[in-house]
C-alpha positions, 0 to 999 in steps of 0.5 A: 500500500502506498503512503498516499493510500495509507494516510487518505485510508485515516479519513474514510468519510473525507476525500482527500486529494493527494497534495493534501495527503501528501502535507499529512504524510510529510508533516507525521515524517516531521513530527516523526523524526523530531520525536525520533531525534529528542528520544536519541539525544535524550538517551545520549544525555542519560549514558553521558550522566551515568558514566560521569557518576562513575 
């Protein structure tokens, strides 16, 4: 299944045109990614402080 279907198959009683799934899909990559890169630098900050208590 293609992103585009995936994201318009969210809002069955709503017809999407594919510029508008395509902002949905590009701005849930972003949100994504942000989570994504918080959670990896958070993680760095946690073996960093560990090791220091060493």
């Amino acid at each position: 299944m293609k992103k585009l279907e995936i994201v318009k198959s969210w809002y069955p009683n709503e017809t999407l045109s594919d510029d508008d799934a395509s902002r949905i899909y590009e701005r849930l990559l972003q949100l994504f990614l942000l989570f994504y890169n918080e959670d990896n630098l958070t993680n760095e900050r946690e073996v960093t402080n560990e090791s220091e208590k060493k």
